[in-house]
C-alpha positions in Angstrom: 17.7 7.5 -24.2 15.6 10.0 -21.8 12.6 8.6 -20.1 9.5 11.2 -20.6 6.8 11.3 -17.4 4.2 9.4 -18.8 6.3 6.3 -19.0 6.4 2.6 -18.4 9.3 1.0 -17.0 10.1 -2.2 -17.3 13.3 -3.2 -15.1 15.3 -6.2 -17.1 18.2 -7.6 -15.8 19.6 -11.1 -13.7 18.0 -13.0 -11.3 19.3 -16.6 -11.9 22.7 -17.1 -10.3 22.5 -14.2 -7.8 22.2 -14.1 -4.3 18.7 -13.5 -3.4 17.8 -13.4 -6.8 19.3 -10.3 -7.1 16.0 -8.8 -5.7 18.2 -5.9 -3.7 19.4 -4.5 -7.5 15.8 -4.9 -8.9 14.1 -2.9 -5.9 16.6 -0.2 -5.6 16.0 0.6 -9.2 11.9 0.6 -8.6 12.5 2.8 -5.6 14.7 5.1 -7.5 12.4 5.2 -10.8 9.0 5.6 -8.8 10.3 8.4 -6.5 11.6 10.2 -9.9 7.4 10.3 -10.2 7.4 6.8 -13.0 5.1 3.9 -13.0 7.3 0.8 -12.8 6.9 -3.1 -13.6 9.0 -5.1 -11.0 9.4 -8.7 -12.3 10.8 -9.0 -8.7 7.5 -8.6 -7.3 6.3 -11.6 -8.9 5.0 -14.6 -6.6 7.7 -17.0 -5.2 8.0 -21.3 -6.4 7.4 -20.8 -9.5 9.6 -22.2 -13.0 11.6 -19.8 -14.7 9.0 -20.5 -17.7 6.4 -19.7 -15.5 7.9 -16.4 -14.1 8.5 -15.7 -18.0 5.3 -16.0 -19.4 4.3 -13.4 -16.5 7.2 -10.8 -16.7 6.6 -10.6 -20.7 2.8 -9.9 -19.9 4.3 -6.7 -18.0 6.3 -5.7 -20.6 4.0 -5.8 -23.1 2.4 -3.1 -20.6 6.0 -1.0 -20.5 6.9 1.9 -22.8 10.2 1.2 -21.3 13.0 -0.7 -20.2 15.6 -0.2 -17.6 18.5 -2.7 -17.9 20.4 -3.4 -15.0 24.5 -4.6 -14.7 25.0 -7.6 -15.8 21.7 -8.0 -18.2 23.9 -9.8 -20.7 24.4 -12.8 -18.7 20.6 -13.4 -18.4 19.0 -15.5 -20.8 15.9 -13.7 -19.8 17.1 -10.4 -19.8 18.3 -11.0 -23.2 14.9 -12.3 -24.3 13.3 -9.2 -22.5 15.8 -7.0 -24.3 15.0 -8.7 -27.9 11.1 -8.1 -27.5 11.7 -4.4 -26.0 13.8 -3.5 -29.1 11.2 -5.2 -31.5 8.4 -3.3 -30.2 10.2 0.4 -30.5 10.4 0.7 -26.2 12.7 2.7 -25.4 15.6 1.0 -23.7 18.1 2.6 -20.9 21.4 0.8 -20.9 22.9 0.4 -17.7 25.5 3.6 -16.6 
């Protein structure tokens, strides 16, 4: 799936389980999507203490705002990720599948 300029993206993947939250993975992919000239929702950037139903409720607010998705490695083992993935496909985003 090719991403057109005026898009959304979403980045989906792990957190849970990885070191540091896997936040390196999640910002390397903003960095690389916003320099290729995108708009880009980092779940990553959301605030810190929070429950995983808490971060959630806030990451599907942002992707109901994305056009988007950008799946990183490992999105399968992510319940969330999964979830994310469920809704995206529902709503006719466009989904990129990790290379």
């Amino acid at each position: 799936m090719r991403l057109d300029p005026g898009d959304v993206v979403y980045i989906s993947g792990p957190m849970t389980g990885f070191g540091c939250y896997n936040l390196r993975a999640f910002h390397a992919a903003a960095h690389a999507l916003e320099s290729a000239g995108f708009r880009v929702l980092n779940p990553a950037n959301g605030p810190p203490g929070l429950s995983w139903t808490e971060h959630m409720r806030i990451d599907l607010d942002l992707l109901r705002q994305a056009s988007a998705v950008l799946l990183l490695h490992e999105y399968e083992s992510s319940r969330g990720a999964r979830i994310e993935l469920e809704i995206a496909e529902i709503g006719g985003l466009k989904i990129i599948y990790p290379g």
